[in-house]
C-alpha positions as CSV (number, residue, x, y, z in Angstrom):
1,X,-46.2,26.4,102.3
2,X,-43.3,26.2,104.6
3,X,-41.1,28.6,105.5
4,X,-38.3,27.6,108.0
5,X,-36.0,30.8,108.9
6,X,-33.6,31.3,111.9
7,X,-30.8,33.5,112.6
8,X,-27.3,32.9,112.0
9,X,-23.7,33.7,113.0
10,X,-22.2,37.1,114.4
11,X,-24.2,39.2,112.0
12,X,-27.6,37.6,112.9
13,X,-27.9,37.0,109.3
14,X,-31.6,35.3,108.2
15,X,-31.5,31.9,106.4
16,X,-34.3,30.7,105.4
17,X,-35.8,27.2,103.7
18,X,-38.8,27.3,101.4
19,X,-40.4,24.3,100.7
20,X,-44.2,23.6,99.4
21,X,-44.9,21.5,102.4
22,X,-42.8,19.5,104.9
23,X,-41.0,16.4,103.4
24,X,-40.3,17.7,100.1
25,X,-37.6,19.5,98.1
26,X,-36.7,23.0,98.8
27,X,-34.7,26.0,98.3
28,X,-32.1,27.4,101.2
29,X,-31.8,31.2,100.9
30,X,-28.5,33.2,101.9
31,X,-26.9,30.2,104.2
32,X,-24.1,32.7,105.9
33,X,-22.2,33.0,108.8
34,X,-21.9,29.8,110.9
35,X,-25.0,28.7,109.1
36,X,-24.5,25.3,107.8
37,X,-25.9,23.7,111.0
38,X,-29.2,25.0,111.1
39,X,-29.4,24.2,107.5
40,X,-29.0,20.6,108.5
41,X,-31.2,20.9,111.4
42,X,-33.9,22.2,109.6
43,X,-33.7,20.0,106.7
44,X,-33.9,17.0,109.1
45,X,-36.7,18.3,111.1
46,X,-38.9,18.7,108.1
47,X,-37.7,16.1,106.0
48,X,-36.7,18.2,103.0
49,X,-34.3,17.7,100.3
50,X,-32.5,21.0,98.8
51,X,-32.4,21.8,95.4
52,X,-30.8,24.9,95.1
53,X,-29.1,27.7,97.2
54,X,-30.7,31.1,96.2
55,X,-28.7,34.4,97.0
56,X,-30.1,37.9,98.0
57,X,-26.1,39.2,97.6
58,X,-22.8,38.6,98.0
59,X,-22.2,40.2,101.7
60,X,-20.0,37.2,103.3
61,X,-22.9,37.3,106.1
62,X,-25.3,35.9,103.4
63,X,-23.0,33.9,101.7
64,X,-20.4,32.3,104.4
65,X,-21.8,28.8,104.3
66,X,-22.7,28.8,100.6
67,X,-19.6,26.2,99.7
68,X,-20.2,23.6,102.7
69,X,-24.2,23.6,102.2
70,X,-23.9,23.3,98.4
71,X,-20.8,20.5,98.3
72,X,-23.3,18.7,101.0
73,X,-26.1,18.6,99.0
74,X,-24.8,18.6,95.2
75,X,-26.7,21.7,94.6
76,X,-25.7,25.3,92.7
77,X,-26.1,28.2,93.8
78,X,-27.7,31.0,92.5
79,X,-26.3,34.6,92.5
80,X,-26.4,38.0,90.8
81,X,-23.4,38.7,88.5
82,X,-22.5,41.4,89.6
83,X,-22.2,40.2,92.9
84,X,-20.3,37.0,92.3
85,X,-16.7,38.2,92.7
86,X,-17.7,38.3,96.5
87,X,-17.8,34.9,97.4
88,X,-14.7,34.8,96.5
89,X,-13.1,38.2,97.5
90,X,-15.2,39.8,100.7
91,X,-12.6,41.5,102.2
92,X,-12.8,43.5,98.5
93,X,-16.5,43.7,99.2
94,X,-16.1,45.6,102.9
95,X,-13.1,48.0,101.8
96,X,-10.5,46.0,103.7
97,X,-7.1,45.0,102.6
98,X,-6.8,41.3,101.4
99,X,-5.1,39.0,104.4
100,X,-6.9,41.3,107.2
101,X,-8.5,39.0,109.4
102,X,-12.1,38.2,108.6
103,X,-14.5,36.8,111.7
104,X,-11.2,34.1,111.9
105,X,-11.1,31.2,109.7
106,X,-14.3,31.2,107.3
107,X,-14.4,29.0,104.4
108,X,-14.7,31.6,101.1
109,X,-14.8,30.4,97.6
110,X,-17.2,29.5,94.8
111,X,-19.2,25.9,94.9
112,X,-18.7,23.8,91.9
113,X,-22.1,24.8,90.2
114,X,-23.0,28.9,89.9
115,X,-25.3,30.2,88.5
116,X,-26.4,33.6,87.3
117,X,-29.6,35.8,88.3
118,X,-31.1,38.1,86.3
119,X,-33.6,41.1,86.8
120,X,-37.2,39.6,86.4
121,X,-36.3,35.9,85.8
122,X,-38.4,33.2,87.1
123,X,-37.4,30.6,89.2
124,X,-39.2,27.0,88.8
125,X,-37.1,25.4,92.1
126,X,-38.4,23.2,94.7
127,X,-42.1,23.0,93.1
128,X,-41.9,27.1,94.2
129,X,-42.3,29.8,91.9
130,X,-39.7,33.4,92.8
131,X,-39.3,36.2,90.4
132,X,-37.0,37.9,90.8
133,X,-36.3,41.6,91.4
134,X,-32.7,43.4,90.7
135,X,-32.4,45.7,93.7
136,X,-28.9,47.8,94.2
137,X,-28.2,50.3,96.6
138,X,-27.1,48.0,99.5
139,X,-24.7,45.9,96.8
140,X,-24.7,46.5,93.0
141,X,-26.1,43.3,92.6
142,X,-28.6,43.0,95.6
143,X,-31.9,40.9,94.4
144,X,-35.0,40.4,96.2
145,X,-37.4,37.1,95.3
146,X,-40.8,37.5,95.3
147,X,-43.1,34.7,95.4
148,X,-47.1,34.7,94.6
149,X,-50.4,34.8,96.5
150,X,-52.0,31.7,96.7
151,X,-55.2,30.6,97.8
152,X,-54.5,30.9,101.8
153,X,-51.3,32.4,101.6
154,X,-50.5,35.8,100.4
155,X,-47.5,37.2,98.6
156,X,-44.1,36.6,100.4
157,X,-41.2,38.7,100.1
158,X,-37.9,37.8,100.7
159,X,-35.8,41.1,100.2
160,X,-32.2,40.6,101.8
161,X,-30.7,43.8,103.2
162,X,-33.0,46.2,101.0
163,X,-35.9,46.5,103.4
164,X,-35.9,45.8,106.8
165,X,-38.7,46.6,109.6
166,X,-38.4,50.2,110.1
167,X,-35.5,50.8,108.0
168,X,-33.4,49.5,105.1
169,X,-29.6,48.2,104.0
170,X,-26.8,50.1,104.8
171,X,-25.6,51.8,102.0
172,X,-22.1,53.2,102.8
173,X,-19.8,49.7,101.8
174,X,-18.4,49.5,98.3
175,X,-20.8,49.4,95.7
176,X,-23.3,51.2,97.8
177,X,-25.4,53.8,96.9
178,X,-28.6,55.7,98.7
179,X,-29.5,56.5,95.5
180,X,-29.5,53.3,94.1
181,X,-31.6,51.9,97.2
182,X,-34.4,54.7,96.9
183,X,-34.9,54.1,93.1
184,X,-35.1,50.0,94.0
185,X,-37.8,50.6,97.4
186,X,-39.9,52.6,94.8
187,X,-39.7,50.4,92.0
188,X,-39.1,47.1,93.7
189,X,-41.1,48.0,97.0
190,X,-43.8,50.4,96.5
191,X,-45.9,48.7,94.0
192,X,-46.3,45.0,96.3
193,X,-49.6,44.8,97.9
194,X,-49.7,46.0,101.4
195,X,-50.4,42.0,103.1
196,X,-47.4,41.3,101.7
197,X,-45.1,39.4,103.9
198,X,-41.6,40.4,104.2
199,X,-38.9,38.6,105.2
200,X,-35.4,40.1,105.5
201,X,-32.1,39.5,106.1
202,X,-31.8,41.0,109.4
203,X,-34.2,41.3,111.8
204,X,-38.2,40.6,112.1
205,X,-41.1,39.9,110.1
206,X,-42.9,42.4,108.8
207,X,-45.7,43.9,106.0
208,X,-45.4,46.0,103.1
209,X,-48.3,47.9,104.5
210,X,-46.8,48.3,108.0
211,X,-43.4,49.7,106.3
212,X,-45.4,51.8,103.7
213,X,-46.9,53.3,106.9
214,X,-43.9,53.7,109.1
215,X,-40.9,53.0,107.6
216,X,-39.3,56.3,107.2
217,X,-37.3,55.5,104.1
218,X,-40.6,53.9,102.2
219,X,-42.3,56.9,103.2
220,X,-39.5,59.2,101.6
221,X,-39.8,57.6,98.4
222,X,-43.7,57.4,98.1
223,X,-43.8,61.3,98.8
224,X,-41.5,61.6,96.1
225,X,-38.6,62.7,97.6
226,X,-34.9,62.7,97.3
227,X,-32.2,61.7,99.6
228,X,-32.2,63.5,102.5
229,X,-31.6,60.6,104.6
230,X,-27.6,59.4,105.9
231,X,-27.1,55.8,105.2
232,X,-28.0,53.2,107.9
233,X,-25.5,51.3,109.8
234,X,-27.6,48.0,109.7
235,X,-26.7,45.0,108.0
236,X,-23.3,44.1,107.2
């Protein structure tokens, strides 16, 4: 397995680039901000050829490079509905006013080929296998992609903005809801096996055991309770 992820643009955004081994084809997962250079880099250092771009939600720090790295490449791009309207409308997405000035000039729009994600589905890309996960609370159409153990790797995680290491999405943007986010940790987050690797969208690498443990937010929702917490400011 090979997992090539680096940060990106003003929001430090995670991309990564799954592939089953070096020199084959792979999937690119929330190509944002300023990312479409380390997208090529990466795909010429380990000789891989995309198939498909893979979304965990619509935030423009996911999604900013979504039209150059999919017209490069001839590949769609994969997104919930719900979410969609963003790549074409963030200012809508953040509460701002259309024509306020976004980060400068960033190129917004929908590539030629999307397509839509739904809670549970499968995805056969890239010789990979993700399900996926519907997980709102930080967007109404946040996913996460969960793909399986294998023989000498275990269970990876990729979960956008809804976990992080020590804390979780932000919750307080348009279409946000803590609610939301505690129901999805505890049904999309609690039941993974604690040497589960997660990877998300801002910041480090971390365990579902290590958040189970620490994480205050997990821990609020394992003991079963409500939400006490105010929303975090991390993320975009």
């Amino acid at each position: 397995m090979l997992i090539a992820g680096f940060p990106a643009g003003a929001w430090g955004t995670n991309c990564y680039l799954v592939a089953p081994a070096a020199g084959e084809e792979c999937v690119i997962i929330d190509p944002g901000h300023q990312a479409t250079q380390g997208v090529e880099d990466a795909l010429k250092k380990h000789r891989l050829k995309p198939v498909a771009v893979i979304l965990t939600h619509g935030h423009i720090d996911h999604v900013a490079s979504v039209v150059p790295v999919c017209g490069a490449h001839d590949v769609p791009a994969w997104i919930h509905p719900s979410d969609r309207y963003m790549m074409t409308d963030p200012e809508k997405a953040l509460g701002r006013s259309i024509g306020m000035p976004l980060m400068g000039e960033l190129t917004v729009g929908e590539p030629d080929d999307v397509r839509e994600l739904t809670d549970g589905a499968d995805l056969k890309l890239a010789g990979l296998d993700l399900t996926v996960s519907h997980a709102p609370g930080h967007t109404k159409g946040s996913v996460a992609f969960r793909m399986p153990e294998s023989a000498d790797v275990p269970s990876v995680f990729f979960s956008g903005d809804l976990l992080f290491a020590g804390s979780i999405g932000r919750t307080d943007l348009p279409g946000g809801s803590m609610d939301d986010m505690l129901e999805s940790l505890a049904r999309v987050c609690l039941p993974l096996d604690d040497s589960t690797v997660v990877l998300s969208g801002h910041g480090s690498q971390t365990t579902i055991g290590q958040e189970r443990a620490t994480n205050p937010y997990l821990r609020q929702v394992a003991a079963g309770q409500g939400s006490s917490f105010e929303a975090p400011r991390r993320g975009m």
